[in-house]
C-alpha positions as CSV (number, residue, x, y, z in Angstrom):
1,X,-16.3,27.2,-29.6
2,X,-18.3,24.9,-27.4
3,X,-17.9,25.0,-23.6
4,X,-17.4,21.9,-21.4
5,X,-20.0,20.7,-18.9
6,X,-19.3,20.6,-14.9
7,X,-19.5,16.5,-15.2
8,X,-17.0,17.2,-18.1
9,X,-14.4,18.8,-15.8
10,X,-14.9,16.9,-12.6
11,X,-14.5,13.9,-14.7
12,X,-11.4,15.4,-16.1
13,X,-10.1,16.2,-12.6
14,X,-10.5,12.6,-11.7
15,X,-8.5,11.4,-15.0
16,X,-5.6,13.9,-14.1
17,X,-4.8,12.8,-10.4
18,X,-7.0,10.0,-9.5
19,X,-8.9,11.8,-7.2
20,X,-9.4,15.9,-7.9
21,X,-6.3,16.3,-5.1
22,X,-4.2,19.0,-7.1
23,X,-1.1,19.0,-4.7
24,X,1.1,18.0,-7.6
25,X,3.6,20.8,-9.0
26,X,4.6,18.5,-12.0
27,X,1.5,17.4,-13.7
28,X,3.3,14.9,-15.6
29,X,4.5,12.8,-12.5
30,X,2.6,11.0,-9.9
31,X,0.8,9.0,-11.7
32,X,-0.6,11.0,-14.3
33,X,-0.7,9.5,-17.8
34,X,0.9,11.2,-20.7
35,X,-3.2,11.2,-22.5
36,X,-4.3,12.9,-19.7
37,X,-2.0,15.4,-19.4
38,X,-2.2,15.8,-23.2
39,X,-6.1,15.8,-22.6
40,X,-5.7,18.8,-20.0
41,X,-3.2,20.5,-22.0
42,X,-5.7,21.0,-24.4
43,X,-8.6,22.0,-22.7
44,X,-6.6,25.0,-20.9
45,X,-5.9,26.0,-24.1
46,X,-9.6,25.9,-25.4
47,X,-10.6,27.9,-22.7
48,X,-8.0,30.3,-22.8
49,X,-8.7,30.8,-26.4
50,X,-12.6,31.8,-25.5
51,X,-11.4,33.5,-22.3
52,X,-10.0,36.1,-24.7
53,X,-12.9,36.5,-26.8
54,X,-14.7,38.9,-24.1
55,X,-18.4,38.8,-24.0
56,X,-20.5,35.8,-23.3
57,X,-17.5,33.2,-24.3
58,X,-15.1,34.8,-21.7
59,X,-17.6,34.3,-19.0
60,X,-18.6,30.9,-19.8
61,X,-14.7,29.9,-19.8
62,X,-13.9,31.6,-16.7
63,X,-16.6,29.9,-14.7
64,X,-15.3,26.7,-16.4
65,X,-11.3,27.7,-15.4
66,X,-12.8,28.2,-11.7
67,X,-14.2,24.5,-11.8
68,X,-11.3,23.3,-13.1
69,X,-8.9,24.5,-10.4
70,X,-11.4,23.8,-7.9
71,X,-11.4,20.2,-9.2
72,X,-7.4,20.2,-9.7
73,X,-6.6,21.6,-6.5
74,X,-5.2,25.4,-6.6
75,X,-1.4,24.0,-7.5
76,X,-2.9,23.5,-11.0
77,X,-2.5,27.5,-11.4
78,X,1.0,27.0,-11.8
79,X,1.0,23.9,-13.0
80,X,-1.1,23.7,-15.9
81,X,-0.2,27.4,-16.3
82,X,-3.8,29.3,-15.5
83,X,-1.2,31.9,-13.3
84,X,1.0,33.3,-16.2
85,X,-1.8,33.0,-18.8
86,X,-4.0,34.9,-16.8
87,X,-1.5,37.8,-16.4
88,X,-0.5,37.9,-19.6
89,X,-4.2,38.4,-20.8
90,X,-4.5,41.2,-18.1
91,X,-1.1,43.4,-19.6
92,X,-2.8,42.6,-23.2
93,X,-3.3,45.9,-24.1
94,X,-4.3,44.9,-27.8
95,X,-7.2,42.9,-26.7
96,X,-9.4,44.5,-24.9
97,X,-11.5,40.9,-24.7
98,X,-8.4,39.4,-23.8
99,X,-7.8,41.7,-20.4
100,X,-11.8,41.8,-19.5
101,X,-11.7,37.6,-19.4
102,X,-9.0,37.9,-17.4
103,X,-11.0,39.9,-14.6
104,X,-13.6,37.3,-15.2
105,X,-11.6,34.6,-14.7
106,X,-10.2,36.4,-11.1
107,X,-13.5,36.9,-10.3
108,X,-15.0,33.4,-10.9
109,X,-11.5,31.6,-8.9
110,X,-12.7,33.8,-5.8
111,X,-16.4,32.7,-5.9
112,X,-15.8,29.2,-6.4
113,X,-12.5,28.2,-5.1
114,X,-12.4,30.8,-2.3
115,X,-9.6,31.1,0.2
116,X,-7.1,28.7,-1.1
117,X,-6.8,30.7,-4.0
118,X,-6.0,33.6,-2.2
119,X,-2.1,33.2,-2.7
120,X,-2.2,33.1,-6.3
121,X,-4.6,36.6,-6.6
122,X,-3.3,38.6,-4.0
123,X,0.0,39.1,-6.1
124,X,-2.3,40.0,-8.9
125,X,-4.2,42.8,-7.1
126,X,-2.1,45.7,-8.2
127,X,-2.9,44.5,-12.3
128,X,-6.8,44.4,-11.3
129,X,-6.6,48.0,-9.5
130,X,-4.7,49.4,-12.6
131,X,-7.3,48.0,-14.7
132,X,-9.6,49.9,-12.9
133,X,-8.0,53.0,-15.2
134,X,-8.6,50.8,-18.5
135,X,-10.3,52.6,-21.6
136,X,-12.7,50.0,-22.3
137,X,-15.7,50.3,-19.5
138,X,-16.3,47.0,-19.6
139,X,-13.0,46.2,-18.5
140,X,-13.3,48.8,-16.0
141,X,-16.4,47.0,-14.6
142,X,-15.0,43.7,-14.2
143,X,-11.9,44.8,-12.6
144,X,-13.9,45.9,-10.1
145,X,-15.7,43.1,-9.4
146,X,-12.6,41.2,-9.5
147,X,-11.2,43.3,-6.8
148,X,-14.3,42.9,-4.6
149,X,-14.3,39.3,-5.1
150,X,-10.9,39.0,-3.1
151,X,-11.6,41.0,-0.5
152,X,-15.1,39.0,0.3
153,X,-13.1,36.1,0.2
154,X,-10.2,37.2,1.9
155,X,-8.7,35.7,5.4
156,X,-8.6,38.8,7.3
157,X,-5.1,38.4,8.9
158,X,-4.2,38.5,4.7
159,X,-5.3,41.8,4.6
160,X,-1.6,42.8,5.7
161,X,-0.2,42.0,2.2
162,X,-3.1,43.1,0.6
163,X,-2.9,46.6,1.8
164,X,0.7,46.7,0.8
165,X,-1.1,46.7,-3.0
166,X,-3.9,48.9,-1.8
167,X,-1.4,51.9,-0.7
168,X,0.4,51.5,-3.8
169,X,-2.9,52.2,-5.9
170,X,-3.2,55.4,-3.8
171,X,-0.2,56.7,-4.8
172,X,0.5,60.2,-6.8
173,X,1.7,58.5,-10.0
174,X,-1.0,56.5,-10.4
175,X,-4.6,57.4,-12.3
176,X,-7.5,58.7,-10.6
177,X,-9.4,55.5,-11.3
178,X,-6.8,53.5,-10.0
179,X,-6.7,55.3,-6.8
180,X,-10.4,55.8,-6.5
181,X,-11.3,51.9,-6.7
182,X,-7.9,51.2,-4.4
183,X,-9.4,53.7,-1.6
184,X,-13.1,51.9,-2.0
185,X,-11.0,48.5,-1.0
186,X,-9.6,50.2,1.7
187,X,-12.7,51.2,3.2
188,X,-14.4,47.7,2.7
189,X,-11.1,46.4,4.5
190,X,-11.6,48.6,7.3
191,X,-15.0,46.7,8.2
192,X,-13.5,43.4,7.1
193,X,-10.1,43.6,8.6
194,X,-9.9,46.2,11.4
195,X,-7.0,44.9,13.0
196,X,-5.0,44.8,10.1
197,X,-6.4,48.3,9.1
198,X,-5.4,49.7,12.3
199,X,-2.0,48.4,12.7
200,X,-1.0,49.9,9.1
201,X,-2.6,53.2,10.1
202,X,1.0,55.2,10.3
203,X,1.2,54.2,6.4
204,X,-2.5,54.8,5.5
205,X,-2.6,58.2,6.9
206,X,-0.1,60.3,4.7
207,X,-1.2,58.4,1.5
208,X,-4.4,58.5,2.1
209,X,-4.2,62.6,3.6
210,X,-2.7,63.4,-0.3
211,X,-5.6,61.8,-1.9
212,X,-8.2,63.7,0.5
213,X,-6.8,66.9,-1.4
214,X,-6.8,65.5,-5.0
215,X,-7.2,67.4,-8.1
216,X,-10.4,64.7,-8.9
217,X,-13.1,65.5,-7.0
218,X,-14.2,61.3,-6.9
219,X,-10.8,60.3,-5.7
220,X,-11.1,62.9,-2.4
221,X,-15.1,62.0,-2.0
222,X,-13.6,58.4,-2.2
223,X,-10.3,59.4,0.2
224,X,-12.9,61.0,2.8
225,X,-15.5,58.0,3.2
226,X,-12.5,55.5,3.6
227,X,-10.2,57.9,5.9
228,X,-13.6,58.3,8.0
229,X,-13.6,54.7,8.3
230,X,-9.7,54.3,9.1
231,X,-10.1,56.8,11.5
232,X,-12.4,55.3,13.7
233,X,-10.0,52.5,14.5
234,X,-7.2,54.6,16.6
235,X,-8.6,52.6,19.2
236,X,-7.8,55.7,21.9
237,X,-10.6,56.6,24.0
238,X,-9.2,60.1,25.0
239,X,-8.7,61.4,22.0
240,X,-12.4,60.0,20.3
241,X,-14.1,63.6,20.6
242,X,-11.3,65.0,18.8
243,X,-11.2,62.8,15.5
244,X,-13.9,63.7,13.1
245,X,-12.5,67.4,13.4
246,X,-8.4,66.2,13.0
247,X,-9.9,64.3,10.1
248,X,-11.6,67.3,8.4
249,X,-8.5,69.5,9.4
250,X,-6.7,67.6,6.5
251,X,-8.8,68.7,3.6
252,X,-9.3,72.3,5.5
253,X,-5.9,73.3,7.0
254,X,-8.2,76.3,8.1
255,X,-9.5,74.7,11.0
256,X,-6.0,73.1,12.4
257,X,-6.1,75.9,15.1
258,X,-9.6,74.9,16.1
259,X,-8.5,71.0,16.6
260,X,-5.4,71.8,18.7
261,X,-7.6,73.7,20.9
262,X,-9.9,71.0,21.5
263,X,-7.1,68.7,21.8
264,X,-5.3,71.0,24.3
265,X,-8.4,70.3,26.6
266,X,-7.7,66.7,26.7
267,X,-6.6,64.6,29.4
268,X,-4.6,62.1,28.3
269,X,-4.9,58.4,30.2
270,X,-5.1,55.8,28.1
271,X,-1.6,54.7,26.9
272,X,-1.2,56.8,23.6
273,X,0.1,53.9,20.5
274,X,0.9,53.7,16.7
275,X,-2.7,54.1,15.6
276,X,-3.6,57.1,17.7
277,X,-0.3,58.7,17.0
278,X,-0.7,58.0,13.3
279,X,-3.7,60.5,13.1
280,X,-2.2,62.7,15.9
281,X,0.8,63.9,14.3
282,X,-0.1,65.6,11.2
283,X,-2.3,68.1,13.2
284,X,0.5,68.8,15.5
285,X,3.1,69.2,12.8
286,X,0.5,72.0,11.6
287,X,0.1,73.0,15.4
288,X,4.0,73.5,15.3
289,X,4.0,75.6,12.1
290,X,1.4,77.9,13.1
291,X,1.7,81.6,12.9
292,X,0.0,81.8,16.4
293,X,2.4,81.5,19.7
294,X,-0.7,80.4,22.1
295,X,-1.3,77.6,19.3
296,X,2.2,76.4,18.8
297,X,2.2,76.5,23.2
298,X,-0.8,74.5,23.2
299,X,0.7,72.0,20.3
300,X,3.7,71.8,22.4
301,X,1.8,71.0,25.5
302,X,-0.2,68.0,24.1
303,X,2.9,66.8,22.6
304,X,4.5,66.7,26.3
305,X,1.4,65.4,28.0
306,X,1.2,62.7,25.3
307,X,4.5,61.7,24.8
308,X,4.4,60.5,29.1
309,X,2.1,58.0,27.9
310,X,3.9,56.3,25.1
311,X,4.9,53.2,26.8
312,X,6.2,51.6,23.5
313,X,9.2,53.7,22.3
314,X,8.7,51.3,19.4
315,X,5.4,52.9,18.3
316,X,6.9,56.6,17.9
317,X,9.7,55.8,15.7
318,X,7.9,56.6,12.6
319,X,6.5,59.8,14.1
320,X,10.2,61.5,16.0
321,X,11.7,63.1,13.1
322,X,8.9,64.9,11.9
323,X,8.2,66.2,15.3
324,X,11.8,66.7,16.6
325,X,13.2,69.4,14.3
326,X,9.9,71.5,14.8
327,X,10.2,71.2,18.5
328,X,13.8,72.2,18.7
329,X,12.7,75.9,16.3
330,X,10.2,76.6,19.0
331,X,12.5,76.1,22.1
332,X,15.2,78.2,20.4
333,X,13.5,80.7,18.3
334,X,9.9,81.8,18.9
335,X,9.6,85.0,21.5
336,X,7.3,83.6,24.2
337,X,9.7,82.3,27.2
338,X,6.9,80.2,28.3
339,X,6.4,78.2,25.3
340,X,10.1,78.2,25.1
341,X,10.2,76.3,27.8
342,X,7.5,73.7,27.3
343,X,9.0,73.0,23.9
344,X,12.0,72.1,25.8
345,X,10.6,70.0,28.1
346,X,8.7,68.4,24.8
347,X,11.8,68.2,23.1
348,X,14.1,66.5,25.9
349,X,11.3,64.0,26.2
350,X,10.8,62.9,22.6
351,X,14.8,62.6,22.3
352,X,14.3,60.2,25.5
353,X,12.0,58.2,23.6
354,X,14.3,58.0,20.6
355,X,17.0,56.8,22.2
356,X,14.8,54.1,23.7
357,X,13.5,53.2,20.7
358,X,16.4,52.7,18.8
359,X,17.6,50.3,21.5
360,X,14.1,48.9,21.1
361,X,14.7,48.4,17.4
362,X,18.2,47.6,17.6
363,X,17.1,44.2,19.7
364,X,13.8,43.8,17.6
365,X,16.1,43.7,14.2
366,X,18.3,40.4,15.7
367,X,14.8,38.8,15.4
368,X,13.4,39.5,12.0
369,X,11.9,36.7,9.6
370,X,13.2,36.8,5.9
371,X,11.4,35.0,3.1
372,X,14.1,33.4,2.3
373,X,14.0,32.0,6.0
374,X,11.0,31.0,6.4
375,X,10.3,28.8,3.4
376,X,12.9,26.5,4.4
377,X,11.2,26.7,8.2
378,X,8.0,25.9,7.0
379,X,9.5,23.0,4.7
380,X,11.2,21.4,7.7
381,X,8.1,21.8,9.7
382,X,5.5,20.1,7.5
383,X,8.2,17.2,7.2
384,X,8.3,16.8,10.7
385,X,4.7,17.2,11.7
386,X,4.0,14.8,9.2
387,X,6.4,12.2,10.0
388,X,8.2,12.6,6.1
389,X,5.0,12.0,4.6
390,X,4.5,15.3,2.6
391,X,7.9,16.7,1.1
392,X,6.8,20.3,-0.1
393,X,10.1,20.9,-2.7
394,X,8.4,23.3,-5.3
395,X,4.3,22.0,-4.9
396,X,2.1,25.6,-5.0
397,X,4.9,27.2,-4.2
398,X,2.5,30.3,-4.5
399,X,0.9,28.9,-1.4
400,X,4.2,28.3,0.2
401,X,5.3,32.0,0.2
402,X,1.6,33.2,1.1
403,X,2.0,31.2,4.1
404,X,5.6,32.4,4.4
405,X,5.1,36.0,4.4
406,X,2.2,35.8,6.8
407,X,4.9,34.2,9.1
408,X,7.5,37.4,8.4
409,X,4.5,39.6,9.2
410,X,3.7,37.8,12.6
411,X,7.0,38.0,13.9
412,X,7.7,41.4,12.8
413,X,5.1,42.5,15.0
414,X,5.8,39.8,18.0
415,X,2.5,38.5,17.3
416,X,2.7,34.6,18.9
417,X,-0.8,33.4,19.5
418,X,-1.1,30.0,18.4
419,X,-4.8,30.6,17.5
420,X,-3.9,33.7,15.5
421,X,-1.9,31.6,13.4
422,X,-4.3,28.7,13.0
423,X,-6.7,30.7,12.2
424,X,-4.6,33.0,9.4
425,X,-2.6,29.7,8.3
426,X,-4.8,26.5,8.0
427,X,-7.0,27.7,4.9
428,X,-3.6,27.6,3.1
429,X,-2.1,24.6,4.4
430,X,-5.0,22.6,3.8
431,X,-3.6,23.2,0.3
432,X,-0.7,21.7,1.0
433,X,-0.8,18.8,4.1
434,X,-4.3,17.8,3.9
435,X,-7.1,19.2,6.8
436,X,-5.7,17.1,9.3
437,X,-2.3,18.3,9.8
438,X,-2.9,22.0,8.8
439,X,-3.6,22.9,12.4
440,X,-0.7,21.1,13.4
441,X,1.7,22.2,11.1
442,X,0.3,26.1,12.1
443,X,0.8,25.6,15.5
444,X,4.5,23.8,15.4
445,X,5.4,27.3,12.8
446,X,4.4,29.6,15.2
447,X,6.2,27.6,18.4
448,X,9.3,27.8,16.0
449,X,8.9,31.2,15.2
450,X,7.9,32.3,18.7
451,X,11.5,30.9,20.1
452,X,13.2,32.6,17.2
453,X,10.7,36.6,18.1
454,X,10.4,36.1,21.7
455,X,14.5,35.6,22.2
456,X,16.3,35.1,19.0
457,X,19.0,33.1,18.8
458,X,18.7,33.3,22.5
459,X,20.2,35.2,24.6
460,X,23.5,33.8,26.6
461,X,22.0,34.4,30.4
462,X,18.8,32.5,29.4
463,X,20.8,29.8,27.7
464,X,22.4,28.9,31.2
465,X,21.1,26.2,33.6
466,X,18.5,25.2,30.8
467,X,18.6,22.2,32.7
468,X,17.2,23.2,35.7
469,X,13.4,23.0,36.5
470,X,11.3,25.8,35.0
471,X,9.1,27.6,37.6
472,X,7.7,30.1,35.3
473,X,7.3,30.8,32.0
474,X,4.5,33.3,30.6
475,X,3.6,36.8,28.8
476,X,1.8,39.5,31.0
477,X,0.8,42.8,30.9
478,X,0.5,45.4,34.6
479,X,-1.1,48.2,34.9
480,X,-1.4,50.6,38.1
481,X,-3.8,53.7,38.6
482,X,-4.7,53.7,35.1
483,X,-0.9,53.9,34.0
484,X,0.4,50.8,32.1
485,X,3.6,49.8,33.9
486,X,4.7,46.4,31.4
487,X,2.9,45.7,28.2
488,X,3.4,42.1,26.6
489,X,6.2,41.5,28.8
490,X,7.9,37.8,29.1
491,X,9.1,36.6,32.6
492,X,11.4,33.3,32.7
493,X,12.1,32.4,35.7
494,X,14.2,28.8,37.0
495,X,14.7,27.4,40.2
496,X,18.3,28.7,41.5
497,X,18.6,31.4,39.9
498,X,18.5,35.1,41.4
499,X,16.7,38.0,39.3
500,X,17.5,41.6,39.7
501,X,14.4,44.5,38.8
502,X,16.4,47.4,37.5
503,X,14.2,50.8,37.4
504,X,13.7,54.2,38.7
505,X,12.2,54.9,41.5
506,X,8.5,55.0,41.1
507,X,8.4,52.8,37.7
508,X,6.6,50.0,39.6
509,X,9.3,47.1,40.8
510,X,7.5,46.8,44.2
511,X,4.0,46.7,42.1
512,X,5.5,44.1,40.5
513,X,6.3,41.7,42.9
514,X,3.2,42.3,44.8
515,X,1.0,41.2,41.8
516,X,3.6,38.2,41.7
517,X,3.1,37.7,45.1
518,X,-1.0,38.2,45.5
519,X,-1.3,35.8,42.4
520,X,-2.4,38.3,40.0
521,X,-0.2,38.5,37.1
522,X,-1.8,36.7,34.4
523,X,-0.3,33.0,33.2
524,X,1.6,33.3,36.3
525,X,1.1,29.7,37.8
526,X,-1.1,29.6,40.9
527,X,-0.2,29.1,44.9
528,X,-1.2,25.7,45.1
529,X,1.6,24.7,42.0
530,X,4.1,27.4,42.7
531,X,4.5,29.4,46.2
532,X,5.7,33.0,46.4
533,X,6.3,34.7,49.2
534,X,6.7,38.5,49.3
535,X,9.8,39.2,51.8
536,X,9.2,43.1,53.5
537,X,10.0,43.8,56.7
538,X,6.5,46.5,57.2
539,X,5.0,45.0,60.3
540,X,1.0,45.2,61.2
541,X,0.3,47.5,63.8
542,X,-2.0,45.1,65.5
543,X,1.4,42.4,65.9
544,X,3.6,44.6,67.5
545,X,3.6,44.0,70.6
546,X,4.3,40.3,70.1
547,X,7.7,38.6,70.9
548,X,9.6,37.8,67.5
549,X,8.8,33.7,68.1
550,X,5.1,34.1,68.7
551,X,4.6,37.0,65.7
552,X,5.5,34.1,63.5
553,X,3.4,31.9,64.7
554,X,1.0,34.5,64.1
555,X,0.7,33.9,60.5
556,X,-2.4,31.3,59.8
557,X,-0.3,29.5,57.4
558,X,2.5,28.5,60.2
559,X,0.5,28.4,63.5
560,X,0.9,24.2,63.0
561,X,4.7,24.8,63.6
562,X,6.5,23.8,66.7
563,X,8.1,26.6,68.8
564,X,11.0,24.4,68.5
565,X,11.2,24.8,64.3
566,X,10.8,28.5,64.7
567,X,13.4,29.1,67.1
568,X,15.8,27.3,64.9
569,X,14.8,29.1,61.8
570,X,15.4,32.6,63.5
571,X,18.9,31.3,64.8
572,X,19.9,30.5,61.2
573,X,19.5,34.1,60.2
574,X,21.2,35.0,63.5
575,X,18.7,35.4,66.1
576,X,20.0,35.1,69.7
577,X,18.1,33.6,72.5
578,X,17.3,36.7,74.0
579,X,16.2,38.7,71.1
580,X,13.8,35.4,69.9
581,X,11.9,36.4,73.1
582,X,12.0,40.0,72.8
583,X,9.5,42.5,71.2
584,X,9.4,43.0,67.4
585,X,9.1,46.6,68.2
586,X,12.5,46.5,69.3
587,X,14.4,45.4,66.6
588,X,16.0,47.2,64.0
589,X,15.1,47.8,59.8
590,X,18.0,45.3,59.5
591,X,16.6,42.9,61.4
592,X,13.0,43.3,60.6
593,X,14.4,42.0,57.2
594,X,15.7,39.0,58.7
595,X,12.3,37.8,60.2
596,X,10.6,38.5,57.3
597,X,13.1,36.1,56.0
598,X,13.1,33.7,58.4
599,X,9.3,33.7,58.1
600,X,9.4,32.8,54.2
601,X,12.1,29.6,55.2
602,X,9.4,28.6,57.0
603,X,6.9,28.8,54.5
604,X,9.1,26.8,52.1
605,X,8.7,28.8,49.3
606,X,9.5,27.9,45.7
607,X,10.5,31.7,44.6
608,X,10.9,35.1,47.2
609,X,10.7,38.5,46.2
610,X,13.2,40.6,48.1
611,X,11.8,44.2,47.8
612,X,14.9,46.8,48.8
């Protein structure tokens, strides 16, 4: 059957729309004449026909189906039907032709229409991965390919969904092929998409753990080389030594006692998160189980010692009940008093952590991003950002829910960086808006969707005095003496209002305010827009022998000011004549406070920080 030239499609793509712009989920509207659709209707099912063949035929027509789309616009997978076809040519288990063009024609719509195609193969993975088990080796071949297509292609901040087929190819029930050529993907996407890779550590690690001790000796060769690589992304510094042996400790329980020792000897600074505690806590499980009491001490000691520096309870949710119950056994049961007692101590501090955690989770759940949600979200925001122009209704609506669960995923994990979502968003809603308004459209989603993470339906004491002027309104992180006090924290604060720091003693209120106050907590707005003024009543050495007017005037930002205005100031606060003119030495805490005070009036400052 003969083939159709390039000029042949292109020409074709010009007769369907007018201009090769595919947007158009209903081929037979918007202009398009019956003959052409007719015209088009035919060709798909030409190439379809040789797609099937296999061989030669089935690589010409894929190539040509990749033209075609390219020329179409990607809606024309759903349109003109390339998305079911395909799939149905993939499950065709009586043809073997039929299921090899299909990996062709995945292939060929990677190399030549690239990213915007993404949302209609990425659903598709888990068929290409299974194929990856088919009898026929030629099949086998190009469902390999196929697969490596995507992921060259692939817009890293994607690789969240795409891991979710990934894990599933690693799983027990599937066949060693399957999970051999998933596991290769994984370690290409832990070059290609190391962020993604190492925020989905805690589910790649006990998957990937059962295949390192696989009956096929290619499916743990392949779970080794791709663990090694996940691995190295735990992103903790401390514990770095200690990895290649934790990772070998999985194939060879063996040498478990030999990794808790040298983990023992580690001092722990760094704040410890999901990624290191992803590869952490299947060594210590084995710590806990051990037959040796100096080994389950030790396990029980790096446990306490790391759990201090878990400054997310978020991050240890997955990890508590499979470290709890072995815990509580130790502080009960085993003989030694000692590590008795330092399982205790363990144990009373992971059940700390828990209960923070499910408060943590408890508020993070009010603010999660269905589907279902954010379809209609993105909908109303590319009607908006384009004025009405573009109505999405049902165009690509492949596209549409690739963009949507990219959203879900971002707000899941409270990621709101307008960049981050340009950069993960735009390829697809070029798709659908044009190039011009995809970066707008990105940015206006992830405003929307930061108002709906950052505070939900908003919370009733933020809601009040919206009215009044905004002094401050930014994201921060503090960190003192190597500990990390606040991590992605938001601070709103409006003119009028009073603010109370609630905390322990030692957790780091007065840091706080003095990095407020010395200008530097980051996106907080500078002295010359906003002035803070940090009210304690410590008093230099060198100023105390000063009367309580002239110490005032001591300050260089205030020694312009009339006696006169500083005299007044102190007498609002309750300063008598005599103890205006009397030493600073002399007064009491009390009153120490009140100059401080009165000194800040003077300064006219937009926001004070009252330490005690």
């Amino acid at each position: 059957m003969p083939g159709y030239a390039e000029e042949e499609l292109a020409a074709m793509s010009l007769k369907l729309n007018g201009h090769g712009n595919g947007l158009y989920a209903n081929g037979k509207e918007d202009g398009m004449g019956v003959t052409a659709y007719a015209d088009h209707s035919r060709v798909v099912g030409d190439l379809m026909d040789r797609l099937c063949m296999g061989g030669v035929d089935a690589t010409s027509a894929a190539h040509e189906i990749a033209l075609m789309v390219l020329g179409t616009g990607v809606a024309s997978m759903d349109s003109f039907g390339f998305t079911g076809q395909l799939q149905g040519a993939a499950e065709d288990m009586a043809s073997a032709g039929a299921r090899e063009g299909a990996m062709q024609a995945y292939k060929a719509l990677a190399d030549h229409v690239g990213r915007p195609v993404e949302p209609y193969l990425v659903p598709m993975l888990g068929l290409v991965l299974e194929r990856h088990a088919d009898k026929n080796p030629a099949v086998r071949a190009a469902a390999e390919a196929a697969a490596n297509a995507l992921t060259d292609i692939l817009n890293p901040p994607a690789a969240s969904l795409v891991l979710q087929y990934v894990l599933e190819g690693m799983s027990k029930d599937k066949q060693w092929q399957c999970k051999e050529g998933s596991l290769k993907l994984l370690r290409k996407l832990a070059t290609t998409a190391k962020a993604q890779v190492q925020e989905a550590l805690p589910e790649i690690v006990p998957v990937g753990s059962e295949c390192m001790v696989d009956a096929r000796e290619q499916v743990k060769k392949a779970a080794y080389t791709a663990m090694s690589s996940c691995f190295k992304l735990q992103g903790n510094r401390d514990i770095e030594p200690c990895v290649p042996l934790m990772l070998s400790c999985i194939a060879r329980p063996a040498e478990a006692n030999n990794a808790i020792v040298k983990l023992s000897a580690t001092t722990f600074v760094q704040q410890v998160d999901n990624p290191a505690l992803s590869i952490m806590v299947p060594l210590l499980i084995r710590g806990l189980r051990s037959n040796e009491t100096p080994i389950k001490r030790k396990t029980a000691i790096i446990i306490a010692n790391m759990s201090k520096l878990v400054n997310n309870p978020a991050d240890a949710t997955v990890f508590l009940p499979r470290l709890l119950p072995g815990l509580k056994i130790l502080s009960e049961e085993v003989a030694d008093p000692e590590c008795r007692q330092v399982a205790a101590m363990a144990h009373a501090t992971l059940q700390r952590i828990e209960q923070e955690a499910e408060e943590v989770q408890s508020h993070a759940n009010k603010f999660k991003l269905s589907l279902q949600a954010a379809l209609p979200l993105l909908q109303e925001t590319v009607e908006q950002v384009t004025n009405g122009a573009v109505r999405l209704g049902s165009t690509a609506l492949a596209v549409q829910q690739h963009v949507g669960r990219l959203a879900c995923h971002f707000v899941d994990a409270r990621m709101f960086n307008t960049q981050l979502w340009q950069e993960a968003l735009v390829p697809y809603l070029e798709v659908l808006v044009g190039m011009e308004e995809a970066e707008a459209v990105a940015k206006s989603l992830c405003d929307r969707c930061k108002v709906m993470g950052n505070s939900g339906q908003q919370d009733e004491d933020l809601q009040e005095d919206v009215n009044s002027e905004l002094l401050c309104n930014c994201e921060f992180s503090l960190a003192y003496g190597g500990k990390i006090l606040l991590n992605g924290t938001k601070l709103v604060l409006r003119r009028g209002r009073r603010y109370g720091l609630c905390g322990a003693n030692g957790v780091g209120k007065s840091t706080l305010m003095r990095a407020i106050a010395a200008n530097k907590v980051e996106g907080f707005p500078p002295p010359d827009q906003l002035r803070t003024v940090y009210v304690e009543h410590d008093i230099q050495g060198a100023l105390e022998d000063l009367c309580v007017v002239d110490y005032i005037l001591a300050d260089p930002l205030l020694k312009d000011l009339q006696r006169s205005e500083v005299e007044h100031a102190l007498g609002v606060v309750g300063f008598t004549d005599q103890m205006k003119q009397g030493s600073i030495t002399s007064l009491s805490g009390g009153w120490k406070m009140k100059l401080a005070l009165a000194r800040a009036m003077l300064l006219h400052a937009d926001i004070l920080l009252l330490d005690e």
